[in-house]
N, C-alpha and C positions, 0 to 999 in steps of 0.2 A: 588323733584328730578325728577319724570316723567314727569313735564310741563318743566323744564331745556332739559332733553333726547329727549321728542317733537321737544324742539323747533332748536337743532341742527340736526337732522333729516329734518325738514321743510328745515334750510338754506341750506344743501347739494342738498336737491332737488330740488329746485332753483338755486344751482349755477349756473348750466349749461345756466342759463337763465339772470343772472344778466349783459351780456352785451345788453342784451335786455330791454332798459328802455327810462323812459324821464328826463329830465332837461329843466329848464330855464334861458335862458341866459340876465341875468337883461340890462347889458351895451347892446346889441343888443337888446333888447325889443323882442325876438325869442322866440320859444318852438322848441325844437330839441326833434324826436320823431327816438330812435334809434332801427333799421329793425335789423341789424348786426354787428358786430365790426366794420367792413369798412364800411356801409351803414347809410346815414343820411337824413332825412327827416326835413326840417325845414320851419316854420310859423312864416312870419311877424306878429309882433301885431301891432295895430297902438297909442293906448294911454293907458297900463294895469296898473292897478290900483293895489299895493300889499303891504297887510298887513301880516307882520310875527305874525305867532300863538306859543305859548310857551304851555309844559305842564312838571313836570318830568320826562314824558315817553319820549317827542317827541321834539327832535331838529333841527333845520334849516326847520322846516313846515311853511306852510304859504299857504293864499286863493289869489287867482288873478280874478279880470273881468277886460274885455275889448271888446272894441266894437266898430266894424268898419265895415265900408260898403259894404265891401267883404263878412264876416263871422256875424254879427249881434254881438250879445250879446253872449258871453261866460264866464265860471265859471269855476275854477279849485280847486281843495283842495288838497296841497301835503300834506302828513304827512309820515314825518322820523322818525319811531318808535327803540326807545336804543335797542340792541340787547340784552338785557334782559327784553321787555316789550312784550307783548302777546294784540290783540285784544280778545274781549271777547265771541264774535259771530261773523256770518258772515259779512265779512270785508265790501262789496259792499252792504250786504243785510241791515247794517245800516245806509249808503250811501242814499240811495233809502226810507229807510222809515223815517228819516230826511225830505227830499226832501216831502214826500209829507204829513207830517205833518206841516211844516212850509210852506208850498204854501197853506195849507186847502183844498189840491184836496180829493176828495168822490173816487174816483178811479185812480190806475197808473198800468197798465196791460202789460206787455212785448209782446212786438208783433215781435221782431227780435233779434236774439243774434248770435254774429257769434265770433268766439276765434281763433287766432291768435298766441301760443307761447304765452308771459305775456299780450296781450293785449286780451282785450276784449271789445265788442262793440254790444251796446245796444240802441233799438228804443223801447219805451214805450210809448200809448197812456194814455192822460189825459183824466178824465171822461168822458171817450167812444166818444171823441170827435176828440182832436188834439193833434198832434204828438213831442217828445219830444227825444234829444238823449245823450246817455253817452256812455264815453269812460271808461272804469278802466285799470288801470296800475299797473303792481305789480312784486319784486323783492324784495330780502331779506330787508326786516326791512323796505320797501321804499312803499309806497303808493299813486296813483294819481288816484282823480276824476273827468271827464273834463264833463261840464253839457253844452251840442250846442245845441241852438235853434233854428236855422236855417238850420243845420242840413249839412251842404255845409261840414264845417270841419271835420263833421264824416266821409262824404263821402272820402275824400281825405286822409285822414289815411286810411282808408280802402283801398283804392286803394292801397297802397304802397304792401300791402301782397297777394291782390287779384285783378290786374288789371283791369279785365273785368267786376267789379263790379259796378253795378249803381241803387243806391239808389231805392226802389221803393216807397219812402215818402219824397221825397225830395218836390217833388209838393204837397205834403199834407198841408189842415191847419193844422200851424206851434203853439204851444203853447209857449205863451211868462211870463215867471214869473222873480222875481226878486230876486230868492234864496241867500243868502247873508250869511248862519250859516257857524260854522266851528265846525268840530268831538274835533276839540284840544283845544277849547278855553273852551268846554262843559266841556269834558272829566272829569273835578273835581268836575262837577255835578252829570252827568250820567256814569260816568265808562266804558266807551267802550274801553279802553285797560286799564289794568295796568303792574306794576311792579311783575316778577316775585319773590318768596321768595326762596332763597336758603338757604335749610338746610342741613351744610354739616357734623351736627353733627353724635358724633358715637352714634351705635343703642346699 
């Protein structure tokens, strides 16, 4: 009954926020990256690649890459978690150590984090070397995590909340990997969200 009480507490304090989100729009091959109700930020893709992920917990998820000469190589992982399913830890912080388990990096160190309302935006160096960046996106039940390599696309979402803003690792070496897992497909391995139990029996 307290993880149920939780987790309608969490959705309310998100509301306010839930027109602040992403989507992809399959028939235009886009990411629409939403600032405000009225406000839209949108990114041609040029060829994405997308597999839908299934789990009990998580409906309409799904992984995207695509890779164009604009933007390099990019990854994304949405996952629509049922409004009675909970992650089990930090949401982004198993995002990230996914990521640098399945790359076999020795080190992934944050060197820039800047938050925005539901977005947030992160540059992390690989083994003390080269530079890597993520986007997380969050809104009731709804999860996005965009992995840019080239780091162009981080910048340009950034901008949309913070104009004056200019990369100071955009000229950095750039770390190139080939992350390809998904949180949804594991999930009935490793458990990073489940279903919540309601018991609504009497005491």
């Amino acid at each position: 009954m307290l993880r149920v009480f939780f987790l309608v507490l969490v959705a309310i304090f998100f509301s306010s926020c839930s027109a602040l989100t992403y989507t992809y729009q399959p028939h235009e091959k886009s990411l629409v990256f939403k600032k405000t109700k009225e406000s839209f930020y949108t990114v041609q893709l040029l060829n994405p690649k997308v597999i839908n992920t299934y789990d009990s917990c998580a409906l309409g998820s799904y992984i995207l890459q695509d890779k164009s000469p604009l933007y390099g190589n990019i990854f994304i992982e949405h996952i629509s978690l049922m409004s009675n399913c909970l992650f089990n830890s930090d949401t982004f912080g198993l995002f990230i150590y996914e990521f640098k388990e399945q790359l076999k990096l020795k080190s992934l160190k944050p060197i820039e984090t800047i938050k925005h309302n539901n977005y947030e935006f992160y540059a992390y160096k690989t083994n003390d070397e080269k530079i890597v960046n993520f986007i997380f996106i969050y809104s009731p039940f709804e999860y996005t995590f965009l992995v840019d390599y080239n780091g162009k696309l981080y910048e340009e979402v950034v901008k949309q909340f913070d104009a004056l803003y200019e990369s100071p690792y955009l000229d950095s070496e750039r770390f190139q990997g080939n992350y390809n897992y998904s949180l949804v497909k594991m999930n009935v391995f490793k458990a990073y969200f489940t279903r919540m139990s309601e018991d609504y029996s009497s005491r």
